[in-house]
C-alpha positions in Angstrom: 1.9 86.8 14.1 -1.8 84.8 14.5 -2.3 83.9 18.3 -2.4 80.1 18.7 -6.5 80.7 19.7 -6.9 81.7 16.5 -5.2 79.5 14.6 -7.0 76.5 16.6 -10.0 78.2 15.6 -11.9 76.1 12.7 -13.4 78.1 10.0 -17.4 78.6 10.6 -19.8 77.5 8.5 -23.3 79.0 7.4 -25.2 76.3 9.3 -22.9 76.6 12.4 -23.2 79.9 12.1 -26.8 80.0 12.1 -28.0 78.2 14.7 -29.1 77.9 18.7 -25.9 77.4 19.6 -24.0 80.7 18.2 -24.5 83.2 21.3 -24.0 86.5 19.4 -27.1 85.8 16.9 -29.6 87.4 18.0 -33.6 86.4 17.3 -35.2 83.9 16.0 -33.0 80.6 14.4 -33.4 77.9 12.4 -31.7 74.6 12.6 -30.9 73.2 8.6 -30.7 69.5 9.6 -34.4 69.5 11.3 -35.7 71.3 7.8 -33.8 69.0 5.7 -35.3 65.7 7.0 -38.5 65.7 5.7 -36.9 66.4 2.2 -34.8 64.1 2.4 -37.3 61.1 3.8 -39.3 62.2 0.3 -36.5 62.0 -2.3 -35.3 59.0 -1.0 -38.9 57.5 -0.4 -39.5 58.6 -4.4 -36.0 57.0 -5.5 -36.5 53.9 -3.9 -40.0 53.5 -5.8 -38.5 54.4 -9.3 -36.0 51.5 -8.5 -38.7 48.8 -7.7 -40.9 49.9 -10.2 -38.4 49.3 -12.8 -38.2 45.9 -11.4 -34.9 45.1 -13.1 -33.1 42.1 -12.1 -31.7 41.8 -8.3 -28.2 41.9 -9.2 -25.3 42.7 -6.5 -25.9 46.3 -7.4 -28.9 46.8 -7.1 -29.1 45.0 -3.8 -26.5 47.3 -2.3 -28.6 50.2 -3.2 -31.7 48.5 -1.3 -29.0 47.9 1.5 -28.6 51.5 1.4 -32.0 52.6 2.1 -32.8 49.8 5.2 -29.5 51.2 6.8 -30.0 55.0 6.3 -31.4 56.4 9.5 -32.8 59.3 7.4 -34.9 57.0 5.0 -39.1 56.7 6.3 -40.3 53.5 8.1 -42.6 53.2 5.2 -39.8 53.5 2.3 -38.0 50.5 4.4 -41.5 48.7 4.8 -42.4 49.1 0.7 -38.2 47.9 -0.1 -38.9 44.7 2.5 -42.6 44.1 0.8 -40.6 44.5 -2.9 -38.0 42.4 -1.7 -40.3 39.7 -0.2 -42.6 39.1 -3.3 -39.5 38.7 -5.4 -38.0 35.9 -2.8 -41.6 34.4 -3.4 -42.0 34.8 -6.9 -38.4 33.2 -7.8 -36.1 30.6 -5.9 -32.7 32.1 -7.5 -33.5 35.7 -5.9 -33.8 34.4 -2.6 -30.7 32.9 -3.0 -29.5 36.2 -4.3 -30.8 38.4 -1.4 -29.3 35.7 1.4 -25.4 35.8 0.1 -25.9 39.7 -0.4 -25.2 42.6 1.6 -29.1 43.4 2.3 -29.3 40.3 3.9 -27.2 41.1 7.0 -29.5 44.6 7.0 -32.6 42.6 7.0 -31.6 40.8 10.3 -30.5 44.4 11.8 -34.2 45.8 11.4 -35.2 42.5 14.1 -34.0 45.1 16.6 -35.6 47.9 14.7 -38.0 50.5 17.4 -40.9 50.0 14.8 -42.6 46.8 15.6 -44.0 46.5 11.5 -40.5 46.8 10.5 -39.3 43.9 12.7 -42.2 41.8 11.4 -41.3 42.7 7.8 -38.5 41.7 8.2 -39.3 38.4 10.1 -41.2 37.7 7.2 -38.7 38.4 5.0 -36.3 36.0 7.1 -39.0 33.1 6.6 -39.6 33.5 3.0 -36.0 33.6 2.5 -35.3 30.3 4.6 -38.4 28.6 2.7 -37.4 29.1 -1.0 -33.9 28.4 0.0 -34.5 25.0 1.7 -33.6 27.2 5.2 -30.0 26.4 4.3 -28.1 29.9 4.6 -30.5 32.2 7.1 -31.9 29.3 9.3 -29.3 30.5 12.4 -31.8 33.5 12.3 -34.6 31.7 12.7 -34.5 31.3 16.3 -33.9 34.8 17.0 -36.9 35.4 14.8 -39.1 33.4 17.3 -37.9 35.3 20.3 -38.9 38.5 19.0 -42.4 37.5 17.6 -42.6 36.0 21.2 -42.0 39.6 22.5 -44.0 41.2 20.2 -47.1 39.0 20.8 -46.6 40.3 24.7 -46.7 43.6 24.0 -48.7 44.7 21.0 -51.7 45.8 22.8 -54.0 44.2 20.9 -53.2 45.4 17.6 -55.0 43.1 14.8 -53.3 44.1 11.9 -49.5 43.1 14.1 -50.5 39.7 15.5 -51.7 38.6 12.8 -48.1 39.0 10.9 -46.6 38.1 13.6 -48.6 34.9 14.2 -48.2 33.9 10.3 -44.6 34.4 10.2 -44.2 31.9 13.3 -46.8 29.5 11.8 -45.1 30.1 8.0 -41.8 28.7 10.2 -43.7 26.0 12.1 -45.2 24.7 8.9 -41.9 23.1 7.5 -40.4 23.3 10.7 -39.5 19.2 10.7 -36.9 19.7 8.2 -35.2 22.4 10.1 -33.7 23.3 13.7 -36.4 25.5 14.3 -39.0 23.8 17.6 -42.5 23.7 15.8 -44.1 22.9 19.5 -42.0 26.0 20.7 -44.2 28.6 18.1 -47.2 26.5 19.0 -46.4 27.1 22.4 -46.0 30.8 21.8 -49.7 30.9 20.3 -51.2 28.7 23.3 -49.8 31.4 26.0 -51.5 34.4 23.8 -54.7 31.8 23.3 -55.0 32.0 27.1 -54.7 35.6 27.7 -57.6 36.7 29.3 -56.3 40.5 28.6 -56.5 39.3 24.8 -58.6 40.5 22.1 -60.9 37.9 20.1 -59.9 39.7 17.1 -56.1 38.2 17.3 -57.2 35.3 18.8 -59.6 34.6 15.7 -56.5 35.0 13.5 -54.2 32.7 15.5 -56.8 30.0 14.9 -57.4 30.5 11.3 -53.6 30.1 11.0 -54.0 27.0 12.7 -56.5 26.1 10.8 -54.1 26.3 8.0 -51.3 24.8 9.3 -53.4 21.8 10.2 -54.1 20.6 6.7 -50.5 19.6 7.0 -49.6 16.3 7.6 -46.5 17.6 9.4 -48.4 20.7 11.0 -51.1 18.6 12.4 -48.3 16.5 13.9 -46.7 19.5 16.1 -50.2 20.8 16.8 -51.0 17.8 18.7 -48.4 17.3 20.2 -48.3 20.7 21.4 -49.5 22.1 24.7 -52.4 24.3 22.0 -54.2 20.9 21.4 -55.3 20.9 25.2 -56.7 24.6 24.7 -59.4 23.0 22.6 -62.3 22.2 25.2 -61.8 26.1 26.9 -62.5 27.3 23.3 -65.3 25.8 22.4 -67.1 27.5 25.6 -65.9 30.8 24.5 -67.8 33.1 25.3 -66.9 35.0 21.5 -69.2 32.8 18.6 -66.4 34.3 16.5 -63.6 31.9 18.5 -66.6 29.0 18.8 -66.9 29.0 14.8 -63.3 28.9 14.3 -62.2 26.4 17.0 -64.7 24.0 15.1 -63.0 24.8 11.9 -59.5 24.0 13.3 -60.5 20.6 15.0 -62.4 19.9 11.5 -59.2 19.9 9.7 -57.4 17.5 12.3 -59.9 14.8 12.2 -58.5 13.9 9.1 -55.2 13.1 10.2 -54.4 10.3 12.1 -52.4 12.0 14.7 -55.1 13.5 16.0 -57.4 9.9 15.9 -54.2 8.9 18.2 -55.6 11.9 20.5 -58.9 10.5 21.2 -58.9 10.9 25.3 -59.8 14.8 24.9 -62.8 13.8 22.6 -65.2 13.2 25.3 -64.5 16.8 26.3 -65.4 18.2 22.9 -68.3 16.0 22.1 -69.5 17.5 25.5 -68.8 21.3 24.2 -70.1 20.8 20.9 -73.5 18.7 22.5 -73.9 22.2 24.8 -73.6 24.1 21.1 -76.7 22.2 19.6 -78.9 24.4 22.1 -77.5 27.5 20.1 -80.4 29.7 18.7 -77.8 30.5 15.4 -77.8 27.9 12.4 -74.4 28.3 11.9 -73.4 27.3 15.0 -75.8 24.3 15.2 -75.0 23.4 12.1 -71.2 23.4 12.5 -71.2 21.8 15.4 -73.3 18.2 13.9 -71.2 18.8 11.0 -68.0 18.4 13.0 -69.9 15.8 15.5 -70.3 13.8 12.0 -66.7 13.4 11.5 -65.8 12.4 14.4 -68.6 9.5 14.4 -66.9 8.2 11.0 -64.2 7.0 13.7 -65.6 4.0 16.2 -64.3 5.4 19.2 -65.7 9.2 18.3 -68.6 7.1 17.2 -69.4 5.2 21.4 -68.7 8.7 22.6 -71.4 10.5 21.2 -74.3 7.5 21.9 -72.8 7.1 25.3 -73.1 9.7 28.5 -77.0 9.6 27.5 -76.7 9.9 24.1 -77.7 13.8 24.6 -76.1 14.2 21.1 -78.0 11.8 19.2 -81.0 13.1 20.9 -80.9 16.3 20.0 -79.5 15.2 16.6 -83.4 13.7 16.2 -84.6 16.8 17.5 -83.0 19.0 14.9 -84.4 16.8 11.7 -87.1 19.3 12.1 -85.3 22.1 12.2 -86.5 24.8 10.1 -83.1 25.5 8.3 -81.9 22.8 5.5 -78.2 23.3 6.4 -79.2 21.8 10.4 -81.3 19.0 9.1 -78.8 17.7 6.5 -76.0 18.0 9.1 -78.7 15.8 11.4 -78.9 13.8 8.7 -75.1 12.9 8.0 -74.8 12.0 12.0 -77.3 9.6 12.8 -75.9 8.1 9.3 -72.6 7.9 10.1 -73.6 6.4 13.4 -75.7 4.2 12.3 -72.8 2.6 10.0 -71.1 0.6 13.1 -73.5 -2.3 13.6 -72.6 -2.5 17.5 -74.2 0.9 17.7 -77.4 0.7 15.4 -79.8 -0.8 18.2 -78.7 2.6 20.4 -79.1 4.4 17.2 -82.7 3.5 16.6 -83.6 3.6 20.1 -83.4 7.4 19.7 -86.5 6.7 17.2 -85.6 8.9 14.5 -86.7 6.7 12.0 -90.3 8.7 11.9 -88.5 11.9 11.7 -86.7 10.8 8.3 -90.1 9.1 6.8 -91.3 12.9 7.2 -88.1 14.0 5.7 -88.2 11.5 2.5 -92.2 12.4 1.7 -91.7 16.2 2.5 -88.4 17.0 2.4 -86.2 18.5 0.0 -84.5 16.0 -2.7 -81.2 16.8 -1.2 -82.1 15.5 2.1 -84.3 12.6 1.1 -80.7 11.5 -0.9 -79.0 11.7 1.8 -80.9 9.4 3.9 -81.3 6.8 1.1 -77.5 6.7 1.0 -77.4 4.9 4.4 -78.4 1.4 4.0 -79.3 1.0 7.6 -81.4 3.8 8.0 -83.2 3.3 4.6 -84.2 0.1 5.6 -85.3 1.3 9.1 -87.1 3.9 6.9 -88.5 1.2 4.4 -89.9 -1.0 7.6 -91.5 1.9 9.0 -93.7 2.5 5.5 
C-alpha cells in the first residue's frame, strides 16, 4: 500500500525538476522562467505592432486585446509606451474612439499605469487621460483628472532634471489647464504646480524653458490667460526677466508678449513698473535679439496709456535708450526703436516728454539714409512725421 508521504507527493515537473531549488541536481542549473522572459517581451512587443499597424477599427475586441498587453507584467515598458502612443493618436484623430476607449476595459488599465514604477508610462498615460477627457467634453474620465495632477506634481519633484519628462509632464498639466473652466479640474492649482518648479533654484533651465513655452501657449487663450494671471506664476515674471539664462530672458518676453493682448492682464498693470524696469536693464544687452525683444515687447505695452506713463516716467531711461538705439547697427533694433517712440508718441499728454528725448534728428537720419522699411515706419506716425517734417 502507497505511504500517505507519497501519495501527498505532487508529481514533478521538468522545470521543477531542473532548477536551484532541487538539492540532488548536481552542477550547474538553469531557471526556464528567467530564459523565457526576454522571448516572451519580443513576441508580444511584435504582436502588439502587427495589431496597430493593421489599424482596424477600435472595437470592444480589439480594445480588450490592448487591455491585455498594459496589464501583462511580462509585456516591455516600450510595447505599453507604443499601445498608449497608438491609442492616443486615435483618441486625437477621432471623437467616437475616445468615447470608445473611456466605456472600455482599457480604460480602467490606463488609470492603473498612474501608479506604474516607470515615470514615461505614468506620463503616457496622463496624457492619454487628458486627451480622452478633451475629445469627450471631460464627461466620463474627469474624476481622474485630479489624481492626474497629483502625480505630475510628484513627478515634477523628482525627475532630476530630465528634459525629455518635464516637458510631458508640464504639457499634460497645461493641456488640462487649457480648458480647465469647463471642468472640476483647478487651472491656478497646475499653474501653481509650474510656479513652485519655476522657483527651484536646484532646477535646470532646459525644463524651465519648456514650462514657459507651454505658457506661452496656453496664454493665447482667452481662458488660459485668465488662470495665468490670476495665478501665483504671474508674480514670477520680474525674477525671470533677470535670469541669469538668455534662454529663460527670451522666453519670459515671449510669454508676457502673448498676455498684453488680453485684457486680463491690462487689469494687471501694478507689476508693469517692475518689468518696464527689467526689460529697460535688457536694452544694455550686447545681443540683438535680446535688445530687440525687449523694445518690441516695451512697444506693446506703450499701445496701453498706463504702460505708455510708465515707460516716460522714472527718468524716461527707456525712451532714452530707445533714441540711443535708432543708430543701432542692426535693422531689427532700429525698427523696434522705431515702433516705441511711435506708439508713445500717439497719447498727446505724452508727446512734449516724447520729443524732449530729441529723437527727432535721429529719425531725419533714418528717413534720408535709412532703409525703406524704416523710413515707412516713421512716416506712419503722424506726430513724429510732422516733428520730422519741422525739423527739414
Amino acid at each position: 500500500m502507497q505511504s500517505l508521504d507519497l501519495a501527498n507527493q505532487s508529481q514533478v515537473s521538468l522545470l521543477s525538476w531542473w532548477s536551484d531549488s532541487n538539492p540532488g541536481l548536481n552542477g550547474a542549473t538553469v531557471n526556464l522562467h528567467t530564459m523565457t522572459k526576454p522571448l516572451l517581451r519580443f513576441m508580444y512587443h511584435r504582436q502588439a505592432l502587427e495589431y496597430i499597424n493593421n489599424d482596424e477599427p477600435l472595437t470592444e475586441a480589439m480594445l480588450d486585446i490592448f487591455s491585455s498587453y498594459l496589464e501583462c507584467k511580462y509585456v516591455a515598458s516600450r510595447t505599453k509606451l507604443r499601445v498608449l502612443s497608438y491609442l492616443t493618436s486615435r483618441a486625437e484623430w477621432d471623437r467616437q474612439e475616445a468615447r470608445t476607449i473611456v466605456h472600455s476595459s482599457v480604460f480602467y488599465e490606463i488609470t492603473q499605469l498612474l501608479e506604474s514604477a516607470k515615470a514615461h508610462i505614468q506620463v503616457q498615460s496622463a496624457g492619454l487621460i487628458a486627451t480622452l477627457a478633451d475629445r469627450t467634453s471631460g464627461v466620463a474620465p474627469i474624476n481622474e483628472l485630479n489624481r492626474i495632477v497629483e502625480k505630475l506634481e510628484w513627478l515634477l519633484r523628482d525627475c532630476d532634471g530630465d528634459t525629455t519628462l518635464v516637458g510631458s509632464a508640464v504639457r499634460v498639466l497645461l493641456q488640462i489647464a487649457s480648458w480647465a473652466l469647463e471642468s472640476r479640474v483647478d487651472a491656478i492649482l497646475i499653474l501653481n504646480i509650474c510656479t513652485s518648479y519655476l522657483q527651484s533654484k536646484d532646477a535646470d533651465s532646459g525644463p524651465q524653458v519648456i514650462i514657459l513655452d507651454l505658457l506661452t501657449e496656453m496664454a493665447s487663450e482667452i481662458g488660459g490667460a485668465q488662470s495665468i494671471v490670476s495665478s501665483s506664476v504671474f508674480s514670477e515674471i520680474p525674477h525671470l526677466l533677470e535670469s541669469s539664462n538668455a534662454d529663460i530672458r527670451l522666453t519670459t518676453m515671449m510669454w508676457i508678449t502673448k498676455l498684453t493682448f488680453h485684457s486680463s492682464f491690462v487689469a494687471r498693470a501694478n507689476v508693469w513698473p517692475q518689468i518696464v524696469e527689467k526689460l529697460e536693464l535688457m536694452l544694455h544687452d550686447k545681443g540683438k535679439d535680446m535688445v530687440g525683444e525687449a523694445l518690441k515687447l516695451l512697444t506693446l505695452l506703450a499701445f496701453w496709456f498706463r504702460g505708455a506713463e510708465f515707460i516716460v516716467a522714472s527718468y524716461a531711461l527707456p525712451l532714452k535708450f530707445a533714441v540711443e538705439l535708432l543708430d543701432s547697427p542692426y535693422l531689427y533694433v532700429r525698427n523696434n526703436s522705431c515702433s516705441l517712440i511711435a506708439h508713445l508718441s500717439r497719447h498727446k499728454t505724452l508727446l512734449g516728454k516724447v520729443l524732449a528725448a530729441n529723437p527727432i534728428p535721429k529719425l531725419v537720419h533714418l528717413i534720408h539714409d535709412g532703409p525703406k522699411k524704416t523710413a515707412t515706419g516713421i512716416a506712419q506716425n503722424r506726430p513724429v512725421e510732422a516733428g520730422c517734417r519741422s525739423h527739414l
